[in-house]
N, C-alpha and C positions, 0 to 999 in steps of 0.2 A: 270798648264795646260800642260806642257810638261810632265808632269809622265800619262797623262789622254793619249796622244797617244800611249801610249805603254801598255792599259789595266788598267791602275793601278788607284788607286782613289785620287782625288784633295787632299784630306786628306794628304794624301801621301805626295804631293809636298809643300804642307802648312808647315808639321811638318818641313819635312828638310832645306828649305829655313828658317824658323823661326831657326831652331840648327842655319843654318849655319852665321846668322844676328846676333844673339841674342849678345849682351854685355857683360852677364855672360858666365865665363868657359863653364858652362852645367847648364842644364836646370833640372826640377823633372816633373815628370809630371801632377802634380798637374798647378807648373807654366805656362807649356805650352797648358793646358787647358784651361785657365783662358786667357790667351795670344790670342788665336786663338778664341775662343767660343765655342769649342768644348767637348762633356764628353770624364770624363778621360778613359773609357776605350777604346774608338775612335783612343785615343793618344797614350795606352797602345800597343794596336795590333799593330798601325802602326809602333810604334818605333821599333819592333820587326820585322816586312818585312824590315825595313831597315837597321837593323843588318844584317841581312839575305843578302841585298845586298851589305855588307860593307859598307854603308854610311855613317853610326853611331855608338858608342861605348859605353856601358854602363862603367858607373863611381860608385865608388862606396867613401863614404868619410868616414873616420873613428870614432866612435860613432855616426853618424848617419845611420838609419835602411832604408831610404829612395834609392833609386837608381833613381842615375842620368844619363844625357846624353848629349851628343855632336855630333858635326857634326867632321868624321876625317878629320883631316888636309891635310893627304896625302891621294890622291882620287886613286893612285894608288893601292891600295888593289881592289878596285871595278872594274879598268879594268884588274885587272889578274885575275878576277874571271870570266868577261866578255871572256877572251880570254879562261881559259877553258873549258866554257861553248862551245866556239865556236868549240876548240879541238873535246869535245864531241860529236857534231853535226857533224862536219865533218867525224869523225871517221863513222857513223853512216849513213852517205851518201855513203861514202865507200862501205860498207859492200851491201848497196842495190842494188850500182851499179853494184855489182858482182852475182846477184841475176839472175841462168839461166833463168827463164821464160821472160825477161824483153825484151819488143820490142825495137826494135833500136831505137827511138824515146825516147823512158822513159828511155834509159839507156844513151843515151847522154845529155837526161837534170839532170840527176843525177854527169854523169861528169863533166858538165860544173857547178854545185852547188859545187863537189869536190874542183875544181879548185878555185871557189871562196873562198869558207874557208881558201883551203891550203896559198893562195894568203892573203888574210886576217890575217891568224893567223902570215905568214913568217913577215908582216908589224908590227904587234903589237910587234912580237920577238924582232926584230929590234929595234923597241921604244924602249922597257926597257933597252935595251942593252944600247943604246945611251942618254936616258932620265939623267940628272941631273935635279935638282931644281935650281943652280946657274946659269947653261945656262940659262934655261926659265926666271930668274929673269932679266938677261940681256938684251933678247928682248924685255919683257915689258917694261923696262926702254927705249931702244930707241923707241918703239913705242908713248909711252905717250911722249916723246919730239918731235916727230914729229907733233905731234897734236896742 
């Protein structure tokens, strides 16, 4: 249901929750047909938007013709796609706010959208710069002792 507010279909959050549960390495998609109740080609499209959003990777095993799939481990690939995406947008806010016909009105809420990308993306920057996995490992650790 959380893929469902942002446009996107149950399906959607079905498969990758299932990648991201599953037991096995990776999944074919036959299995995660059969898994979910879904047809396969249901399963097919979607694992495809979710390459698209970095979610998932296809696998591929040797002498077998089938292709598999997994949920990646590291989620950071999807938010460096998230943050160029944002680049993009903001670039693009940019440009309009410099756009002479614009009342002063529509060209201050285009700034104040500038600001907020630029403000957004300098945050995300930040992250990666600072992000480890072994930091994060650490606060979950004290957090789950707290508990």
């Amino acid at each position: 249901m959380y893929f469902e507010q942002y446009g996107m279909s149950r399906i959607l959050g079905r498969v990758y929750g299932l990648l991201m549960i599953a037991d096995e390495a990776m999944l074919g998609l036959n299995q995660m047909a059969e898994q979910l109740g879904i047809s396969k080609a249901s399963v097919s499209t979607t694992v495809r938007q979710l390459q698209a959003f970095t979610l998932v990777e296809k696998v591929t095993v040797p002498g077998d013709r089938k292709d598999y799939y997994r949920a990646v481990s590291n989620a950071l690939e999807y938010l460096k796609t998230s943050m160029s995406s944002s680049i993009r947008l903001g670039k693009l806010i940019r440009r309009a706010a410099q756009l002479e016909d614009l009342s002063g009105v529509r060209q201050e809420k285009l700034e104040r959208l500038e600001h907020l990308f630029s403000a957004m993306v300098a945050a995300m920057q930040d992250f990666f710069d600072n992000y480890t996995f072994e930091e994060s490992q650490s606060v979950s650790k004290s957090r789950r002792g707290k508990s």
